[in-house]
C-alpha positions as CSV (number, residue, x, y, z in Angstrom):
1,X,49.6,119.5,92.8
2,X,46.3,117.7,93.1
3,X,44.8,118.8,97.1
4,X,43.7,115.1,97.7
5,X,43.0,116.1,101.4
6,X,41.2,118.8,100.9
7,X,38.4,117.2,98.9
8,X,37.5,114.7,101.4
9,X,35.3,115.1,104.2
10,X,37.4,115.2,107.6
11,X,34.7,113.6,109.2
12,X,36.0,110.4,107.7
13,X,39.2,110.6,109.9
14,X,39.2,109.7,113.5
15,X,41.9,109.1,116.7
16,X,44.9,110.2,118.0
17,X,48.1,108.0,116.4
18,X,51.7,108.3,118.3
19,X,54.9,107.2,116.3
20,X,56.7,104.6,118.4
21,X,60.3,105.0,118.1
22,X,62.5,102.0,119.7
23,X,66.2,101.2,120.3
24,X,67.7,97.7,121.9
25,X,63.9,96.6,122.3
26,X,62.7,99.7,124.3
27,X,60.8,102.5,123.6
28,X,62.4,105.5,123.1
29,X,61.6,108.3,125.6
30,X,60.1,111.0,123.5
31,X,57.7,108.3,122.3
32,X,56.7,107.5,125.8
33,X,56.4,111.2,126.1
34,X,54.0,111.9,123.5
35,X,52.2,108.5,124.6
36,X,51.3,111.0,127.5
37,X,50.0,113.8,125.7
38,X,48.7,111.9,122.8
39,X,46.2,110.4,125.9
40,X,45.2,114.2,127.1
41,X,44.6,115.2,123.3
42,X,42.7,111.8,122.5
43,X,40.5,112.2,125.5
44,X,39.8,116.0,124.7
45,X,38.5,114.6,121.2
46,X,36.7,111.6,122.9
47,X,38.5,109.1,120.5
48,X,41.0,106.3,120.8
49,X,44.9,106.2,121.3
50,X,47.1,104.1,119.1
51,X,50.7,103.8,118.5
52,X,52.4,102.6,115.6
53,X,55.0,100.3,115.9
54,X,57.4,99.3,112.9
55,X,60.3,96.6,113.3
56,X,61.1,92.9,113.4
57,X,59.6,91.1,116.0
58,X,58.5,93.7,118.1
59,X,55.8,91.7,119.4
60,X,56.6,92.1,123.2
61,X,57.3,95.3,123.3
62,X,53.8,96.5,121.6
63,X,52.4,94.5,124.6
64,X,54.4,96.7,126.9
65,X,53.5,99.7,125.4
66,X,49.5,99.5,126.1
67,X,50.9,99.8,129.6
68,X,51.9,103.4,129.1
69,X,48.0,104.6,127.9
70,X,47.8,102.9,124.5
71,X,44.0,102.0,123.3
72,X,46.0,99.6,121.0
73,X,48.8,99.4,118.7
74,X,49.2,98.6,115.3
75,X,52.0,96.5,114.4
76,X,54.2,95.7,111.2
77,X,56.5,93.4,111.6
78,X,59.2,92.7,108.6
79,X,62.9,92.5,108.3
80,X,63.5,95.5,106.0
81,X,62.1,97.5,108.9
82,X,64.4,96.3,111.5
83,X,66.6,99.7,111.3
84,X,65.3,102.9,110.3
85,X,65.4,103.2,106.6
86,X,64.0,106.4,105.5
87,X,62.2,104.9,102.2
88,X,61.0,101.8,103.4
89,X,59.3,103.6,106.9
90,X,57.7,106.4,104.8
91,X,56.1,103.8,102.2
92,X,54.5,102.0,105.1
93,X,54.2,104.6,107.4
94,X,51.8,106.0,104.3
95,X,49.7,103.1,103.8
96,X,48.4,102.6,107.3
97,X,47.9,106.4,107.1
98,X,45.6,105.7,104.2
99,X,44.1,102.5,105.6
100,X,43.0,103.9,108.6
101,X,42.7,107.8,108.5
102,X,43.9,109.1,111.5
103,X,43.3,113.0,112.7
104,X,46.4,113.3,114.4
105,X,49.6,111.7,114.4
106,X,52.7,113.0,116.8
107,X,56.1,111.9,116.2
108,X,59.5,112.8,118.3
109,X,61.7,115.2,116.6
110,X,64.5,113.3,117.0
111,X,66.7,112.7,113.8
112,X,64.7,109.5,112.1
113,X,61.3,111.2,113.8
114,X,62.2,114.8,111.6
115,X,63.2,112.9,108.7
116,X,60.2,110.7,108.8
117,X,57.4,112.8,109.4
118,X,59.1,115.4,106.7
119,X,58.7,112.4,104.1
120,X,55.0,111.7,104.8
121,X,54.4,115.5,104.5
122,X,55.0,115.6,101.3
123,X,53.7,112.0,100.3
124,X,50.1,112.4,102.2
125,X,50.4,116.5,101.1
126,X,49.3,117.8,104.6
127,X,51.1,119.8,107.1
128,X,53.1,119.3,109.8
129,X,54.2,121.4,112.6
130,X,57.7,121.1,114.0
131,X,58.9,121.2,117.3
132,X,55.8,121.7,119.3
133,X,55.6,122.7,122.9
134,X,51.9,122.5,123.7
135,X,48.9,121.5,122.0
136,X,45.3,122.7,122.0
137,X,41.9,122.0,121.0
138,X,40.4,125.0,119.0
139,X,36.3,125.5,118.8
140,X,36.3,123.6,115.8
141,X,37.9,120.5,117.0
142,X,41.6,121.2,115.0
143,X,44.5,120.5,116.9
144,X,46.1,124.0,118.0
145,X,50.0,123.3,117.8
146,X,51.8,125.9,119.4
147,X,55.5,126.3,119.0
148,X,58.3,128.8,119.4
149,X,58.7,131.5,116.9
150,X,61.3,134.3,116.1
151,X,64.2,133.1,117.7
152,X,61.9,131.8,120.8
153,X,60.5,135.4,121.2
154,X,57.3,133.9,121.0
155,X,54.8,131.3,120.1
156,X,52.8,130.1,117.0
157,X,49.9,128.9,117.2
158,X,49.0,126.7,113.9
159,X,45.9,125.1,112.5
160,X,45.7,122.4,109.8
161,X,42.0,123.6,109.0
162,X,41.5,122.1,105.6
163,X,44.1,119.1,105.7
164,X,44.4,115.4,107.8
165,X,45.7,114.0,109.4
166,X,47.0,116.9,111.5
167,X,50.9,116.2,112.3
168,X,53.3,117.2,114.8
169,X,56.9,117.0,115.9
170,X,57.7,117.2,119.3
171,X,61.1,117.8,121.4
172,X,62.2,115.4,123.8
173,X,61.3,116.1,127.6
174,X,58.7,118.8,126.7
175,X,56.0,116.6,128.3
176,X,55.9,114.0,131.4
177,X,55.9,110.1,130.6
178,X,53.0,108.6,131.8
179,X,53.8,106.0,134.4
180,X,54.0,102.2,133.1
181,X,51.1,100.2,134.0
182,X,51.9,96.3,133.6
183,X,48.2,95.7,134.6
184,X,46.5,97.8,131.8
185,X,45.3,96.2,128.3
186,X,44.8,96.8,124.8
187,X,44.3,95.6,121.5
188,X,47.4,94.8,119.5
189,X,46.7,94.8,115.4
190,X,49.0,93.4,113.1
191,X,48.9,94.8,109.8
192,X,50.5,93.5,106.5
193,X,52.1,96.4,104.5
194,X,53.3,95.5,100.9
195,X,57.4,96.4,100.3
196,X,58.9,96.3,97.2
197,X,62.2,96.5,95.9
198,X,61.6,100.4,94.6
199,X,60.5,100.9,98.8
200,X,64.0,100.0,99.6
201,X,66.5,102.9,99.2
202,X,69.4,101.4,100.2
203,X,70.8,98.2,101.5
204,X,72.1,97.7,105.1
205,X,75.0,95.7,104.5
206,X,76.4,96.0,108.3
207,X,74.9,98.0,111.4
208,X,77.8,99.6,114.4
209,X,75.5,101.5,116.6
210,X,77.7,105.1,117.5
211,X,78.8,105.8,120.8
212,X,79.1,109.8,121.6
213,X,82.2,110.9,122.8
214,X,82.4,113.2,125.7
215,X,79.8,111.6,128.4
216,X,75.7,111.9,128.8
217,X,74.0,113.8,126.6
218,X,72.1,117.2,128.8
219,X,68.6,115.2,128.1
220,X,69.6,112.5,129.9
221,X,71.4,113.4,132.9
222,X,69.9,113.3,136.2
223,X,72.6,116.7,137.1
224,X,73.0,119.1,134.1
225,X,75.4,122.0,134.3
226,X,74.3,125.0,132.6
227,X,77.0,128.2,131.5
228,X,75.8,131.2,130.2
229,X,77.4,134.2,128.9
230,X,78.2,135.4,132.2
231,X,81.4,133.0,131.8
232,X,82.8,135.7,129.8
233,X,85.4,133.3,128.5
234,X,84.7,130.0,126.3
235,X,87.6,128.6,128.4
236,X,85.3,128.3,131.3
237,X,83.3,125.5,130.1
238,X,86.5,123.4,130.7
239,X,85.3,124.1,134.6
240,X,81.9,123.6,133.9
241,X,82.8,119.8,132.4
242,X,84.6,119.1,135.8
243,X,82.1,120.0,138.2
244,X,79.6,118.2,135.5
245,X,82.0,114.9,135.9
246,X,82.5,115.0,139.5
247,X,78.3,115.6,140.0
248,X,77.7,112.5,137.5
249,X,76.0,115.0,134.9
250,X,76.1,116.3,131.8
251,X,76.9,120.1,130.7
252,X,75.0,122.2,129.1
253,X,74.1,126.4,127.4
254,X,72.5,129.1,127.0
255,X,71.2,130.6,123.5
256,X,73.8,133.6,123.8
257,X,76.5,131.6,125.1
258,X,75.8,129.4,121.7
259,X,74.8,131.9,119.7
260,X,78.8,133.6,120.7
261,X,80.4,130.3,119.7
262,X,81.1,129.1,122.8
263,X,79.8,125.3,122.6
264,X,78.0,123.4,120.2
265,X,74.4,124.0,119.2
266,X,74.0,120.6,120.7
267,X,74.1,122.0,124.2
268,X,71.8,124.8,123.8
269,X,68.5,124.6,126.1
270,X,65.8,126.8,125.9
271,X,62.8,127.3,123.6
272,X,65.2,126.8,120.3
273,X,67.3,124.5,122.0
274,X,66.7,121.4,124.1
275,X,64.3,120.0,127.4
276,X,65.6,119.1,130.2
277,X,64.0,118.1,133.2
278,X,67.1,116.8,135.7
279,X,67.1,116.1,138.8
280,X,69.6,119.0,139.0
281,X,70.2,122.0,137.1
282,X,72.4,124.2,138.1
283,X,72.9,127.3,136.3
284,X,76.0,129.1,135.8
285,X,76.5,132.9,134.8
286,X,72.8,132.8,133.0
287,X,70.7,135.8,133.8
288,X,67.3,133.4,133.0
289,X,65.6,135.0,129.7
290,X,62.4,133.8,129.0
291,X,63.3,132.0,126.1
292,X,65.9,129.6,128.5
293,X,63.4,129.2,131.1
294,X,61.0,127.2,128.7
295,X,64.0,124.5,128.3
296,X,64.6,124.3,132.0
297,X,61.9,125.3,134.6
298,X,60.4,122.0,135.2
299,X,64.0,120.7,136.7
300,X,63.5,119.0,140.0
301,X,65.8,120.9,141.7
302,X,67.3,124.3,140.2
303,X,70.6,125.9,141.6
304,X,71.7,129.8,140.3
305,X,75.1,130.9,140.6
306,X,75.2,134.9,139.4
307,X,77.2,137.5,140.5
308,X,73.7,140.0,140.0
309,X,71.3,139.8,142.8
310,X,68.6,140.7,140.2
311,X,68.9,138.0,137.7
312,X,65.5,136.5,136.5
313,X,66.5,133.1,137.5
314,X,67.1,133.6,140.6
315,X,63.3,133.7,140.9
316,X,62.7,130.1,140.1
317,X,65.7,129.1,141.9
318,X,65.7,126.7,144.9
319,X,68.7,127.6,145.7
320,X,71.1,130.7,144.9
321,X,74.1,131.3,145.1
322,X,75.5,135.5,144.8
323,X,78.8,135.6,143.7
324,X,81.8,135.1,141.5
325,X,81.4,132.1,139.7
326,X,85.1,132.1,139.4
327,X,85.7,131.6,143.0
328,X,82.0,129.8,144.0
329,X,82.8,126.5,141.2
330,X,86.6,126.1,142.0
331,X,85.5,126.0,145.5
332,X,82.9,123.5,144.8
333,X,85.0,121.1,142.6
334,X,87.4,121.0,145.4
335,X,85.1,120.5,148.5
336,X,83.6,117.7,146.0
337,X,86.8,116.0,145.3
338,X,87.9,115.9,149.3
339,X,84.3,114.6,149.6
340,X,84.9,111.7,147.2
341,X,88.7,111.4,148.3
342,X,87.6,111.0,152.2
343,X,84.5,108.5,150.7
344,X,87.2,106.5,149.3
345,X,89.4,106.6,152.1
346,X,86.6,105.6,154.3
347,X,85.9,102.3,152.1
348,X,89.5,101.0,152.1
349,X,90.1,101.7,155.4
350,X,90.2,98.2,158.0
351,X,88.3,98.5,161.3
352,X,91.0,98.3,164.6
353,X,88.7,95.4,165.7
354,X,88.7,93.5,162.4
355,X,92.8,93.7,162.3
């Protein structure tokens, strides 16, 4: 394979280029996300911020976007980009690449975001670093992108020394969104990107957006409940889903209470798993390994239920609770049910001096 990359100078590439994700004409959070960082990271390297947005007439919302720290963003507007299409992204996706030579470009690693940034790995023949939890400037100027290793035990740090642009996938809620400002400008670009019929892979002959089964995914709940493998029993989650109804939330797991079969992959948080940064977490028979923290620690408000006094968490804990989690959450879900049964009681209820 010919090292195209390698044999040009990497002076010639410059800025800091964020993948814009979108669903129902808003951004998606990641994005918004990695708007944030792809500010820090830009103004470490004393260049500009752009974000790449791909769709059909998505005009309006590349205007909103500048709000979030955007220098500009570059815009392709065409109907065969209206839904993710893995072919059809890539190809255009490539070209601006090669238009414009960026030194960095971050995208979410959320399915299209993996599958996308895997394609124009292998297309533009540089590297990319997956599932990042913090980046770096090194002495040179590379971007140090630092993610979990061996099962989480610890953390890689990797250099794209020889290759550009540099590129990166990052989990959602690993970094803050920057708050909106409506006031702040920016330079939108349209760009024209040719698409031909070999670009298109497939075609979309009708689109039913899924709806998950089973409530809010743990990433997006304001209240996340969290069982570990102190629950001793995978039965226990049923418990764990009806305090997470009653608080509004979402559950969730640790790696070992995963790794045992418990619950889905899908629930794991931690530095293998999933971010979360609710409002509440309250963690359930999880001693707090180091590898668990990473997914959780930056929760507003973080409540420990363990039976051990000692258990790490407890250290980072708000509030903790010592005891049997078998008699602390039945106790809870009923004090939370007479709470909402007197609430509704309260509401139907007629005044004496209204009868």
């Amino acid at each position: 394979m010919t090292d195209v990359h390698v044999l040009e100078d990497k002076s010639h590439f410059h800025g800091v280029w964020v993948f814009l994700e979108h669903r129902k004409q808003g951004l998606r959070d990641v994005s918004v996300q990695l708007i944030g960082e792809g500010r820090r990271i830009a103004d470490l390297r004393n260049t500009t911020l752009t974000g790449v947005l791909l769709g059909n007439r998505v005009d309006d919302l590349a205007t909103y976007a500048l709000g979030y720290g955007l220098d500009r963003v570059i815009v392709v507007n065409d109907p065969l980009l209206e839904i993710y299409r893995s072919r059809p992204y890539a190809q255009v996706m490539a070209q601006l690449i090669r238009r414009h030579k960026p030194e960095v470009v971050l995208y979410g690693a959320s399915k299209n975001g993996r599958d996308l940034g895997g394609r124009l790995h292998a297309i533009l023949e540089t590297g990319l670093a997956a599932d990042c939890v913090k980046f770096d400037i090194d002495a040179e100027g590379n971007l140090d992108m630092i993610r979990p290793s061996f099962g989480g035990k610890s953390l890689a740090h990797i250099l794209c020394k020889k290759h550009r642009p540099q590129m990166a996938s990052v989990r959602r809620n690993v970094f803050v969104a920057p708050p909106h400002d409506p006031s702040r400008t920016g330079e939108v670009v349209h760009e024209s990107v040719e698409l031909g019929p070999s670009d298109v892979d497939a075609t979309l002959a009708d689109f039913q957006e899924f709806t998950r089964e089973g409530g809010l995914r743990p990433e997006e709940a304001d209240v996340v409940v969290s069982g570990g493998y102190g629950l001793g029993d995978p039965k226990a989650f049923a418990m764990l889903q009806e305090l997470a109804d009653l608080l509004g939330g979402a559950i969730a797991a640790s790696r070992k209470a995963v790794d045992s079969g418990w619950v889905p992959k899908m629930l794991q948080v931690g530095q293998t798993g999933m971010t979360v940064r609710p409002k509440l977490y309250l963690a359930v028979g999880i001693s707090g390994a180091v590898q668990h923290l990473a997914g959780m620690q930056e929760s507003k408000k973080i409540v420990v239920i363990n039976i051990d006094p000692k258990a790490p968490l407890f250290e980072i804990a708000d509030y903790g609770i010592v005891g049997d989690l078998f008699e602390v959450i039945p106790e809870m879900i009923r004090q939370l049910k007479a709470l909402k049964a007197g609430a509704a009681g309260a509401r139907t209820a007629v005044p004496a001096t209204a009868r």
